[in-house]
C-alpha positions in Angstrom: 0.0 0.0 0.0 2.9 2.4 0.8 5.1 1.4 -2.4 1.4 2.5 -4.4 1.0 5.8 -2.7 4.9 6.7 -3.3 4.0 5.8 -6.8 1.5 8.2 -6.7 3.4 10.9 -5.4 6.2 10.7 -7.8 4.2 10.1 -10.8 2.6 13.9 -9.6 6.0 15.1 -8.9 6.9 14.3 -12.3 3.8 15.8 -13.8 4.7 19.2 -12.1 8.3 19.3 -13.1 7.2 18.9 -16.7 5.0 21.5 -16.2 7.7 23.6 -14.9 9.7 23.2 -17.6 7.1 23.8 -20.2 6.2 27.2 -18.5 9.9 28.3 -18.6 10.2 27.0 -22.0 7.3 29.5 -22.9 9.0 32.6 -21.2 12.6 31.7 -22.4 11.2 31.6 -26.5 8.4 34.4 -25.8 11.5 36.6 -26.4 11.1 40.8 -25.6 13.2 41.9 -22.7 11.8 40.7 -19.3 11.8 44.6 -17.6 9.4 45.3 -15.2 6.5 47.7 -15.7 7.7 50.7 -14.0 10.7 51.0 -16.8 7.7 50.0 -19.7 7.2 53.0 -22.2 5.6 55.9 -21.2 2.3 56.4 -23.5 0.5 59.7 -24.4 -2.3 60.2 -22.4 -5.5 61.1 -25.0 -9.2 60.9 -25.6 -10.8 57.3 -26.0 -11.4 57.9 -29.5 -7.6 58.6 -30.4 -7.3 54.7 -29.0 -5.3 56.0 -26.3 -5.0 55.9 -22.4 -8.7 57.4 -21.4 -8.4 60.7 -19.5 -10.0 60.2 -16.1 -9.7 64.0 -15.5 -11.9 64.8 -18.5 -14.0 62.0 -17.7 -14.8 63.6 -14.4 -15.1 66.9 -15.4 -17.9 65.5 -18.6 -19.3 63.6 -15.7 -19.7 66.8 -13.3 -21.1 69.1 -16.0 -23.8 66.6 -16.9 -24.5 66.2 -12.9 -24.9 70.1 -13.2 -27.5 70.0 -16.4 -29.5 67.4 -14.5 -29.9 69.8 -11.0 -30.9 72.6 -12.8 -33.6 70.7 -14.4 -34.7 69.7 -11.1 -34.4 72.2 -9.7 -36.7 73.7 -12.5 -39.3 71.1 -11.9 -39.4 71.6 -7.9 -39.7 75.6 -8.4 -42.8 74.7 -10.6 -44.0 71.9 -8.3 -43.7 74.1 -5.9 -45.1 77.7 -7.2 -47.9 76.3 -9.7 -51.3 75.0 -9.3 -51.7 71.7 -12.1 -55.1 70.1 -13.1 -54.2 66.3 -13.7 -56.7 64.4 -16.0 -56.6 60.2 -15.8 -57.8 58.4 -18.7 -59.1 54.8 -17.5 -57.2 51.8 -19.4 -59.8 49.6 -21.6 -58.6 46.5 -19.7 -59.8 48.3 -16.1 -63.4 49.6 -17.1 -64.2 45.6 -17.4 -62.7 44.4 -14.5 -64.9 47.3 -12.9 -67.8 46.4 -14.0 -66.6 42.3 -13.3 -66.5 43.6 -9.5 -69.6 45.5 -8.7 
C-alpha cells in the first residue's frame, strides 16, 4: 500500500516538473526583454477615441457638468412643483373599465 502511494506521489511530482519546464520554456522563446512595468514606455495620455489611455480627469469633469444639467432641471421642476397649481386628467385603461364592472 505504501510502495502505491509513493508511486503516486512521484508520478505527480513528475507531472509538475514537466510543467515547470514547459512554463519556462514559454517565457525563455516568448522573447522581448523581461523589464518590469515601471521601466515600460511611457504612452501619451489622450481621448478614448484617439485609442489611447482614457483621460480620467476629463471623464470627471464631462461627468460633473452633466451632474450640473440634471440639477438645474430639477431644480426647474421643484420651483414649478412648488409655485404652480396643475389640473391632472386620468384616462381609464380599456382593460380596467371591465374588471370594474366584473366587481360590482
Amino acid at each position: 500500500m505504501a510502495s502505491r502511494d509513493l508511486r503516486t506521489i512521484s508520478h505527480a511530482l513528475i507531472l509538475v516538473a514537466f510543467m515547470l519546464g514547459l512554463i519556462a520554456a514559454a517565457l525563455w522563446l516568448r522573447g522581448g526583454g523581461l523589464e518590469p512595468q515601471a521601466s515600460a514606455q511611457v504612452r501619451r495620455v489622450s481621448t478614448e477615441k484617439e485609442g489611447g489611455i482614457p483621460d480620467s480627469g476629463r471623464q470627471r469633469m464631462d461627468m460633473i457638468a452633466e451632474l450640473q444639467k440634471i440639477n438645474g432641471r430639477l431644480e426647474a421642476i421643484d420651483s414649478a412643483l412648488r409655485g404652480g397649481t396643475y389640473r391632472i386628467q386620468t384616462l381609464e385603461a380599456k382593460g380596467d373599465a371591465k374588471a370594474d364592472q366584473g366587481a360590482r
